[in-house]
Chimera marker file (.cmm) of the C-alpha trace (Angstrom):
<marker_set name="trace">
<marker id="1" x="60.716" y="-4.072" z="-26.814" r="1" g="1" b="0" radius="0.5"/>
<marker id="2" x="57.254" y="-4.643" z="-28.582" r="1" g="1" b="0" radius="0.5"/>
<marker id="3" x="58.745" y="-7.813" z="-29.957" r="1" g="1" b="0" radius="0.5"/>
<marker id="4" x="60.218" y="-9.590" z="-27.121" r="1" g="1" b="0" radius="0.5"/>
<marker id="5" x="57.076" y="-8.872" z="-25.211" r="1" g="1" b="0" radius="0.5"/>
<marker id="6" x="54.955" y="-10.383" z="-28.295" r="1" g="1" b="0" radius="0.5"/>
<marker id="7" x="56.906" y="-13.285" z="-28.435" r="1" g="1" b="0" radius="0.5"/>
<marker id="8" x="57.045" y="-13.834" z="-24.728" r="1" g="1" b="0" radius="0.5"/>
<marker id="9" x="53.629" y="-13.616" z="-24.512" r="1" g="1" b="0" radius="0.5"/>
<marker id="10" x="53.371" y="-16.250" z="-27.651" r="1" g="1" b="0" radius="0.5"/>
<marker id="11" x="55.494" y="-18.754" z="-25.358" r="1" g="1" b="0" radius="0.5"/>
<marker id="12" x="52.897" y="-18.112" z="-22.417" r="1" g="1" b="0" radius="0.5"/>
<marker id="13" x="50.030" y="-18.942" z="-24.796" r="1" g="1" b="0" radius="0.5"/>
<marker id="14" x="51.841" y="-21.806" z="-26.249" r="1" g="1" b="0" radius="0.5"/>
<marker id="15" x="52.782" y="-22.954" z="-22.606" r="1" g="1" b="0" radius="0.5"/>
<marker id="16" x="49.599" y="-22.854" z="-21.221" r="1" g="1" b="0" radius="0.5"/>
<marker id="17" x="47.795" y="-24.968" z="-24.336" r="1" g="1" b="0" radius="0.5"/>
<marker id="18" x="50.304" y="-27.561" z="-23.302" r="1" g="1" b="0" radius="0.5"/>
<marker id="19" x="49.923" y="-27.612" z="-19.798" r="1" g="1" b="0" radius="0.5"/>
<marker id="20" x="46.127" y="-27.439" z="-20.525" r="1" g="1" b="0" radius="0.5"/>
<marker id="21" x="45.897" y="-30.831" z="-22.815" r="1" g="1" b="0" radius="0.5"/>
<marker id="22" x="48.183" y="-32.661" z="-20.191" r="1" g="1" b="0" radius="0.5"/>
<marker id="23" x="45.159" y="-33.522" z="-18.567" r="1" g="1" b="0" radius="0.5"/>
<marker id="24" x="43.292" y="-35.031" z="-21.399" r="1" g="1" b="0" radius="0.5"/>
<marker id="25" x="46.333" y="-37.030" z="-22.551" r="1" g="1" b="0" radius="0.5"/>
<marker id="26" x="46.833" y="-38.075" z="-19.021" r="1" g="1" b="0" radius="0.5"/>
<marker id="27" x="42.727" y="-39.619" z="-19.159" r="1" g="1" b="0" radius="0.5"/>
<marker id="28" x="43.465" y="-41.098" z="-22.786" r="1" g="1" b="0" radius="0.5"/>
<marker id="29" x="46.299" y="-43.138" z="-21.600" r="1" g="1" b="0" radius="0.5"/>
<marker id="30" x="44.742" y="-44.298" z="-18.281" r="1" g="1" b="0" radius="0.5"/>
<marker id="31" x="41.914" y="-45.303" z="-20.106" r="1" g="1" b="0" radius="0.5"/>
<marker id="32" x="43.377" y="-47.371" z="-23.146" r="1" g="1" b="0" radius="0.5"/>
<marker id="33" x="46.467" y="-48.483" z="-19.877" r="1" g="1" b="0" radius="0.5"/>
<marker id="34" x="43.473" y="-49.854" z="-17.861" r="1" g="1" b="0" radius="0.5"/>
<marker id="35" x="41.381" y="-51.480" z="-20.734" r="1" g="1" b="0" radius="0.5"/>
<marker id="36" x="40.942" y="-55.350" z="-20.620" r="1" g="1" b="0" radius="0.5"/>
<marker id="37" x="39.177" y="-58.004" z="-19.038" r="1" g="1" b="0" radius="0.5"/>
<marker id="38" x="39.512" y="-58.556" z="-14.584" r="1" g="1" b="0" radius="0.5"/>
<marker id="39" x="37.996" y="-61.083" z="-12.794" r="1" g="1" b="0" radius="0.5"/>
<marker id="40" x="38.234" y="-62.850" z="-9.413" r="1" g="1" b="0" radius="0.5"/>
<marker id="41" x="39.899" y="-65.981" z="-9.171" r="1" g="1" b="0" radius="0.5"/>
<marker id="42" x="37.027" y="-67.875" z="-9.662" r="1" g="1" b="0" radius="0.5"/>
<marker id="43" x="35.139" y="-66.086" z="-12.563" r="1" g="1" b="0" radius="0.5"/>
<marker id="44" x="31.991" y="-65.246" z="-10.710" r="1" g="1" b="0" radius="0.5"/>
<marker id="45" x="32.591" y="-61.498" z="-10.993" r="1" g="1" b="0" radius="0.5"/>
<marker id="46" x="34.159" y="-60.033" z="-14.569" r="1" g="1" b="0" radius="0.5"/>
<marker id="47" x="34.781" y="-56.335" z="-16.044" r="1" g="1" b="0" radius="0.5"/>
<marker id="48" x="35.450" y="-55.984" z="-19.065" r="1" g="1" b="0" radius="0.5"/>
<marker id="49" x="36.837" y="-52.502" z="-19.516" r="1" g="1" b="0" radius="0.5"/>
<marker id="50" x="36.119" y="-51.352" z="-23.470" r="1" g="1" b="0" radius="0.5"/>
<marker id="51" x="37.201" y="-48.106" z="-25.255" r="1" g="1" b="0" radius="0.5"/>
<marker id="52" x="35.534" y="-45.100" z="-25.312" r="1" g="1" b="0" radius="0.5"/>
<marker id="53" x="34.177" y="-45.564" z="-21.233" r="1" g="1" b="0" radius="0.5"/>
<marker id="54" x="31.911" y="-48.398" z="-22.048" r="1" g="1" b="0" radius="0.5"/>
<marker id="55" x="32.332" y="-51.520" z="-19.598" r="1" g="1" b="0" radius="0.5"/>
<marker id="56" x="30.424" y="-54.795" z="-18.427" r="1" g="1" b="0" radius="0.5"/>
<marker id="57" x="29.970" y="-55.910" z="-15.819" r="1" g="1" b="0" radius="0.5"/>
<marker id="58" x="29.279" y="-59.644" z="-14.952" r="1" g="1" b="0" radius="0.5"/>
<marker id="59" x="28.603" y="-61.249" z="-11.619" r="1" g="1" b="0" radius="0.5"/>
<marker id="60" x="27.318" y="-64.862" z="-11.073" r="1" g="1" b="0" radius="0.5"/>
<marker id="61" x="25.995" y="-64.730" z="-14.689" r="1" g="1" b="0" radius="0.5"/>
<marker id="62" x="24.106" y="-61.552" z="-14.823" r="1" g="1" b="0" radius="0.5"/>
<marker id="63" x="25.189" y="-58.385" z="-17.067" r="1" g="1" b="0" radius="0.5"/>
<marker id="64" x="24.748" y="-54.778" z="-17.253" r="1" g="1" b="0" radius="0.5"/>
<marker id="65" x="25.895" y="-52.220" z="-19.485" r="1" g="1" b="0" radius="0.5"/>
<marker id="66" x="28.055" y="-49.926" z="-17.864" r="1" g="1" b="0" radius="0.5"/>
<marker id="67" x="30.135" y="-46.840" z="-18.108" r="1" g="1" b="0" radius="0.5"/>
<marker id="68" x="33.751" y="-45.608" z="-16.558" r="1" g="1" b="0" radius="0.5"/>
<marker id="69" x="35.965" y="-42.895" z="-15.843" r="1" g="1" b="0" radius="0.5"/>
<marker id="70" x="39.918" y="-43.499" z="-14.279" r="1" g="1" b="0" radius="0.5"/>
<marker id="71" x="41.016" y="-40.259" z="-11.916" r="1" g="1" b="0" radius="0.5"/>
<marker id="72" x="44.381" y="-41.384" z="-10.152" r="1" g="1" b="0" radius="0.5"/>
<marker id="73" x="43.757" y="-44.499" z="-8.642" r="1" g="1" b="0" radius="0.5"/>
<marker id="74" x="40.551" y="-44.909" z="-8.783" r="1" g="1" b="0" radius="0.5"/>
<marker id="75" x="37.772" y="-46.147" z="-11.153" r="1" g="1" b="0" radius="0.5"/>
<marker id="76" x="34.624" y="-45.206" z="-11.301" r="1" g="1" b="0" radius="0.5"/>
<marker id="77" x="31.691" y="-47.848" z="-12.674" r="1" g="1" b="0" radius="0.5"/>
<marker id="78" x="28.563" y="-46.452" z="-13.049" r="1" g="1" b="0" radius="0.5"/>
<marker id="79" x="25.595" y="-49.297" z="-13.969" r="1" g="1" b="0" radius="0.5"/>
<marker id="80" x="22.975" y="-47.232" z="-13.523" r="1" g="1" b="0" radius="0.5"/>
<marker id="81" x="19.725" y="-49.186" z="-11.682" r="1" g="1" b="0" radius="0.5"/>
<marker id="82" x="19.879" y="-51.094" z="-8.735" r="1" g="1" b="0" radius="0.5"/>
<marker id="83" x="24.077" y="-51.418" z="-9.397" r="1" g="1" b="0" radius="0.5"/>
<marker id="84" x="24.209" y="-47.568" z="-9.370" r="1" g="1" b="0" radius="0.5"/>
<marker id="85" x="27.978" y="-46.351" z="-9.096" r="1" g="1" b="0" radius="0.5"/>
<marker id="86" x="30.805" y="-48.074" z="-7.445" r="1" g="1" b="0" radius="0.5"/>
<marker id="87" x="34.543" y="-46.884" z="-7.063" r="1" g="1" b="0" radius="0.5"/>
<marker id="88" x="37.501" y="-49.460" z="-7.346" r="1" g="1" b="0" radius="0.5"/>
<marker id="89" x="41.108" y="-48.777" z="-5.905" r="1" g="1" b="0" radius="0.5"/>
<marker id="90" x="43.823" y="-49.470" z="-8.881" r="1" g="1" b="0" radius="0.5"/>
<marker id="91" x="46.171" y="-50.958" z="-7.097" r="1" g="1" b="0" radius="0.5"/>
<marker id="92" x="50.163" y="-50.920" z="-7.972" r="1" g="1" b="0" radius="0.5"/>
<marker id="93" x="49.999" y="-54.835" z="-9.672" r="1" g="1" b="0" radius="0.5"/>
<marker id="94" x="47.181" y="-53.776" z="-11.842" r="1" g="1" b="0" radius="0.5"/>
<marker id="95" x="44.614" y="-55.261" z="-10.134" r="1" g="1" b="0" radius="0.5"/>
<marker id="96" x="40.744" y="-53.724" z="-9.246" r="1" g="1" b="0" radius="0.5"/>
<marker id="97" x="40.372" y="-53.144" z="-5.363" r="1" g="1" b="0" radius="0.5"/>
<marker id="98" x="36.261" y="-54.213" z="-5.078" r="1" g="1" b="0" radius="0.5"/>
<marker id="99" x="34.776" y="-51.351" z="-3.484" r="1" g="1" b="0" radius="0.5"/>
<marker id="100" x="34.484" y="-51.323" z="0.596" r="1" g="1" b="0" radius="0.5"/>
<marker id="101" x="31.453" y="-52.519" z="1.803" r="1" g="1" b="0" radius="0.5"/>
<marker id="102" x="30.633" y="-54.744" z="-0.990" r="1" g="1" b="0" radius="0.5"/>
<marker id="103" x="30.489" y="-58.254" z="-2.570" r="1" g="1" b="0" radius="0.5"/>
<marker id="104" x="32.936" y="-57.181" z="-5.033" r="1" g="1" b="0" radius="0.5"/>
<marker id="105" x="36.581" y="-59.051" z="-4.391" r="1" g="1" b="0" radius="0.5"/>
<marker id="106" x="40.052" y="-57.741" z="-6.194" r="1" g="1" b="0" radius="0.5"/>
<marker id="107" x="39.502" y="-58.570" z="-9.841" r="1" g="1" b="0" radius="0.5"/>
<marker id="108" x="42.946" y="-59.799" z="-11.544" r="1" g="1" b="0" radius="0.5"/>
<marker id="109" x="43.491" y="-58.628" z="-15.549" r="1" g="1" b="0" radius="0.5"/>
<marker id="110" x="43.289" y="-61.309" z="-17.328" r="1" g="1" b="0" radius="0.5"/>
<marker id="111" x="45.665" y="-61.894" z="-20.250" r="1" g="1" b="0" radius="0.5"/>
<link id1="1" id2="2" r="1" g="1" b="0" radius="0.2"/>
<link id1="2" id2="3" r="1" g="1" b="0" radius="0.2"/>
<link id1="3" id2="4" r="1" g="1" b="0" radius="0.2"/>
<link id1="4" id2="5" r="1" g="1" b="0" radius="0.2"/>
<link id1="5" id2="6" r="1" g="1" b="0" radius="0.2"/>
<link id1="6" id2="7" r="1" g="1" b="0" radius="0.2"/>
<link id1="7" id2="8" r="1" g="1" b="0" radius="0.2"/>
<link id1="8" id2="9" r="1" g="1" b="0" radius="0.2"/>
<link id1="9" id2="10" r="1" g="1" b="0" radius="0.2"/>
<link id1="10" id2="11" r="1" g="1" b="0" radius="0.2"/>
<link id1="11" id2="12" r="1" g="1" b="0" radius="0.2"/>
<link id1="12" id2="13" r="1" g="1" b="0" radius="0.2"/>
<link id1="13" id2="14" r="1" g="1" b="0" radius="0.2"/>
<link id1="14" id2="15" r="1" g="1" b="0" radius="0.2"/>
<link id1="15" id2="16" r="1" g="1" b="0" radius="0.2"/>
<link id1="16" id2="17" r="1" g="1" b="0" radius="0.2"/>
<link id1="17" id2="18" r="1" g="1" b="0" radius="0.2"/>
<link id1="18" id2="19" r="1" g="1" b="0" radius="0.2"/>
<link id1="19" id2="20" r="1" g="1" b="0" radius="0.2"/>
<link id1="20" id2="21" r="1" g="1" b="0" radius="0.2"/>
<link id1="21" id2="22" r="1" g="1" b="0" radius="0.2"/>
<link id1="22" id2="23" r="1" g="1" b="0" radius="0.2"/>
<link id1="23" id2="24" r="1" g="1" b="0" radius="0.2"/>
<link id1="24" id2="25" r="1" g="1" b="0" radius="0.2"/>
<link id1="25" id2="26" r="1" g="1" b="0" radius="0.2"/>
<link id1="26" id2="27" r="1" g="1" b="0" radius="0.2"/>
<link id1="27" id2="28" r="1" g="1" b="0" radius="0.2"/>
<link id1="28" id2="29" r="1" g="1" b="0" radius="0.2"/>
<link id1="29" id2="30" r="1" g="1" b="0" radius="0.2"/>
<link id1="30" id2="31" r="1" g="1" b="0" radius="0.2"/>
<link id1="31" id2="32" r="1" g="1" b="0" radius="0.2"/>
<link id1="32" id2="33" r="1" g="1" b="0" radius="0.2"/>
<link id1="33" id2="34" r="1" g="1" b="0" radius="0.2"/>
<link id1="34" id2="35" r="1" g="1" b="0" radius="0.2"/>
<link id1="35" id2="36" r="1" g="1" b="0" radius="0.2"/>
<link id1="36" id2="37" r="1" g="1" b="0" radius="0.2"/>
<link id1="37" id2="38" r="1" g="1" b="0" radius="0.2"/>
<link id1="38" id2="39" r="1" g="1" b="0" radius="0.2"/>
<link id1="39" id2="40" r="1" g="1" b="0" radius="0.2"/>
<link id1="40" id2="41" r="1" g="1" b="0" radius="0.2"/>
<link id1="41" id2="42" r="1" g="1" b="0" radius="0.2"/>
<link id1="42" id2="43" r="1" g="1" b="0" radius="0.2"/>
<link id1="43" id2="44" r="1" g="1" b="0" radius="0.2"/>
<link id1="44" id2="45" r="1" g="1" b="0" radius="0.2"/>
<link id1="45" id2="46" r="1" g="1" b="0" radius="0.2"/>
<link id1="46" id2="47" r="1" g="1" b="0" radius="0.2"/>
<link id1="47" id2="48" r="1" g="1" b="0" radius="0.2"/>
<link id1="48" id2="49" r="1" g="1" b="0" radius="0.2"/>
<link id1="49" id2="50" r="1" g="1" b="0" radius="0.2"/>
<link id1="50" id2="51" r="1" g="1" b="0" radius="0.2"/>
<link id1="51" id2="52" r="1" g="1" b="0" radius="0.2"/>
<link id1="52" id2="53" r="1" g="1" b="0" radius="0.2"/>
<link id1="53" id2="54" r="1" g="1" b="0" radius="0.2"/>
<link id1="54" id2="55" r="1" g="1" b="0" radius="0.2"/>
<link id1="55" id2="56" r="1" g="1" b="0" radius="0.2"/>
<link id1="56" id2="57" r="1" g="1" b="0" radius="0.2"/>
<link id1="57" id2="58" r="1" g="1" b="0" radius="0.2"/>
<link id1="58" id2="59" r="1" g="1" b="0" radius="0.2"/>
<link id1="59" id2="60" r="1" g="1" b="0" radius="0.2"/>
<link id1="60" id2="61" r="1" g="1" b="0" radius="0.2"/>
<link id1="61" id2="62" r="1" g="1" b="0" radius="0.2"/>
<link id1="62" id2="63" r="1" g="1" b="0" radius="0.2"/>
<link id1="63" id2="64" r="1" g="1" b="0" radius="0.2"/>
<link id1="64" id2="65" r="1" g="1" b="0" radius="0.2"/>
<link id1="65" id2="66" r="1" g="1" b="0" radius="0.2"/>
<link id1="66" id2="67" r="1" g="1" b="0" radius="0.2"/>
<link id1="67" id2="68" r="1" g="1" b="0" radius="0.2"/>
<link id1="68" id2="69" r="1" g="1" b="0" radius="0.2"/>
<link id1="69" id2="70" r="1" g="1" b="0" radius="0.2"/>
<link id1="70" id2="71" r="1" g="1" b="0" radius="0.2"/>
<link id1="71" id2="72" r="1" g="1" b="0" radius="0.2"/>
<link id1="72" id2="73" r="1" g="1" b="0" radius="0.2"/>
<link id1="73" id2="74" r="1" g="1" b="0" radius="0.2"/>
<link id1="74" id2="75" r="1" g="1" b="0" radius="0.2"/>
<link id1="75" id2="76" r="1" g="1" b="0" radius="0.2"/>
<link id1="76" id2="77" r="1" g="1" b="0" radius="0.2"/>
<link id1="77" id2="78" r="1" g="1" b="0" radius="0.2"/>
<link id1="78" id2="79" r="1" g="1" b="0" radius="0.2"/>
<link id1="79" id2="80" r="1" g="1" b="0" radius="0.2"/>
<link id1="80" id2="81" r="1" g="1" b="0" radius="0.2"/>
<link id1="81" id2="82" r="1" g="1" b="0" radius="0.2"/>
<link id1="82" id2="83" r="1" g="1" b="0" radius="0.2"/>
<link id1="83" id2="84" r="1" g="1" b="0" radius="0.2"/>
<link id1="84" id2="85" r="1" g="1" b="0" radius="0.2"/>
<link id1="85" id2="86" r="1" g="1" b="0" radius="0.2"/>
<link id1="86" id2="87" r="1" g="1" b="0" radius="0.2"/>
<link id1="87" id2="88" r="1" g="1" b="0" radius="0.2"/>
<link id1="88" id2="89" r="1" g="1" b="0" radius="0.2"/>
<link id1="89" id2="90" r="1" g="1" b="0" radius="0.2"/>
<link id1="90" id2="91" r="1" g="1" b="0" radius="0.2"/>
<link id1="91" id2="92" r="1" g="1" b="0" radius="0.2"/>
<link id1="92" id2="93" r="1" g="1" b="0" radius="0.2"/>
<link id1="93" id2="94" r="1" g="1" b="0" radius="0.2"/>
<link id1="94" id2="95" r="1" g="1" b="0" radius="0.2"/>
<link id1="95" id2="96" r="1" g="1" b="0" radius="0.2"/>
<link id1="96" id2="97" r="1" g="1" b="0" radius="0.2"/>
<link id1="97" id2="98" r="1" g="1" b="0" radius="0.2"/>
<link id1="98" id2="99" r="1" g="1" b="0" radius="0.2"/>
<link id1="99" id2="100" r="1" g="1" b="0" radius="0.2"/>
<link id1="100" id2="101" r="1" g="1" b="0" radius="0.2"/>
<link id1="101" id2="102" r="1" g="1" b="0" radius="0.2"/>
<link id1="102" id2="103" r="1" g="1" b="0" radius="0.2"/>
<link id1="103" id2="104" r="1" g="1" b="0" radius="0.2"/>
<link id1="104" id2="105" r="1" g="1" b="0" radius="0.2"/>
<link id1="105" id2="106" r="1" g="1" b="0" radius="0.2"/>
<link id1="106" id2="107" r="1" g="1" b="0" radius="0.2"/>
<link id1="107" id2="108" r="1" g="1" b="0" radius="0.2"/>
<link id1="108" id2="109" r="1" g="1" b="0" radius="0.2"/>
<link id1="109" id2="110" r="1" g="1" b="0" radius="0.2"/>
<link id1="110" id2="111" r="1" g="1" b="0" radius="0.2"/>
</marker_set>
């Protein structure tokens, strides 16, 4: 009886690591899936999503070093300063959603 529970209680450890780094794998892939270079259709406003969380962002020629996170569908660019944090909509093509409320069209990946 000692053993079974043992080993049952083994498979609930060894379940529950799993279940617990599904998360992290989950963040790893939506990161590297989402990585790449969006812009409008006219170029005025690029990301340029790096590894690691890093970004830049360009619009009408100015940059800023920027960071991101990916949680569902959205992304989360945080500029810090004046550009403070702004949340895009991924939508099912691929393509950035600009925040509401802002200058910030749909941004297209860029091959």
């Amino acid at each position: 009886m000692k053993s079974k529970l043992k080993g049952a209680v083994s498979r609930a450890a060894a379940a529950a690591v799993l279940f617990s780094l599904i998360p992290i794998f989950s963040f790893c892939v939506a990161c590297s899936g989402i990585q790449g270079t969006y812009a409008d259709v006219s170029h005025s406003v690029i990301l340029e999503l790096k590894s690691g969380g890093k970004a830049t962002f360009t619009a009408m020629g100015d940059s800023a070093s920027c960071t991101y996170a990916t949680s569902g569908k959205k992304l989360t660019l945080n500029c810090g300063g004046d550009a403070g944090t702004n949340v895009f909509t991924i939508m099912d093509d691929g393509s950035l959603a600009g925040p509401p409320g802002t200058f910030i069209p749909t941004l297209l990946k860029q091959k």
